[in-house]
VMD Tcl script that draws the C-alpha trace (Angstrom):
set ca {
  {-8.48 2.86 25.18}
  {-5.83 5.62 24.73}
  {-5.10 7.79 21.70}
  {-1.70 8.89 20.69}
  {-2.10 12.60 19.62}
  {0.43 14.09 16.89}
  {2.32 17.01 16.88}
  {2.49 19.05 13.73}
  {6.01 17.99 12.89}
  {4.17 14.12 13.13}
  {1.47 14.81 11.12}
  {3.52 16.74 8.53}
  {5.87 14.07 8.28}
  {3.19 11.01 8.22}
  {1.67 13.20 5.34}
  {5.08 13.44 3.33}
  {5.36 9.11 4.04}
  {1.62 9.13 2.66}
  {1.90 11.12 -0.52}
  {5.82 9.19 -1.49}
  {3.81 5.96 -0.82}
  {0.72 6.98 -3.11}
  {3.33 8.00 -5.79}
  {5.28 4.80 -5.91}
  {1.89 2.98 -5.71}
  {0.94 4.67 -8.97}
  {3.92 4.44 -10.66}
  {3.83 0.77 -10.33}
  {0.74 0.34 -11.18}
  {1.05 2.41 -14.66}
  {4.51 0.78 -15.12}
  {2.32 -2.54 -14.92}
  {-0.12 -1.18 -17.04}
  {2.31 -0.43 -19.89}
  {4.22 -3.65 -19.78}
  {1.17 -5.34 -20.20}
  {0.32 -3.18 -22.92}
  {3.47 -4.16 -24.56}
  {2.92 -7.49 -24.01}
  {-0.34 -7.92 -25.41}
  {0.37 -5.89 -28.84}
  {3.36 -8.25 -29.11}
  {6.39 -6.47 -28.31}
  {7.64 -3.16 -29.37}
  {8.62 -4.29 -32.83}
  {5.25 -5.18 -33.98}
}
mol new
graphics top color blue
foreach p $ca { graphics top sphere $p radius 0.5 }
foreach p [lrange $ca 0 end-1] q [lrange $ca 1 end] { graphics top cylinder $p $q radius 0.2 }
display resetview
């Protein structure tokens, strides 16, 4: 079986696609959070 080695300019770019993934992976899953939040307490209203 063959391995595909990375150049630095690879790796440093599969790095940047990591880190913007992990971002909008947590920002959806606090955005989640506080809708449900919101929709548990009733609304924003009270």
């Amino acid at each position: 079986m063959q391995t595909v080695t990375l150049n630095d300019k690879q790796k440093k770019a599969r790095r940047s696609r990591n880190v913007a993934l992990a971002l909008t992976l947590g920002g959806l899953v606090v955005l989640f959070y506080i809708v449900s939040l919101v929709k548990i307490s009733g609304g924003l209203a009270g």
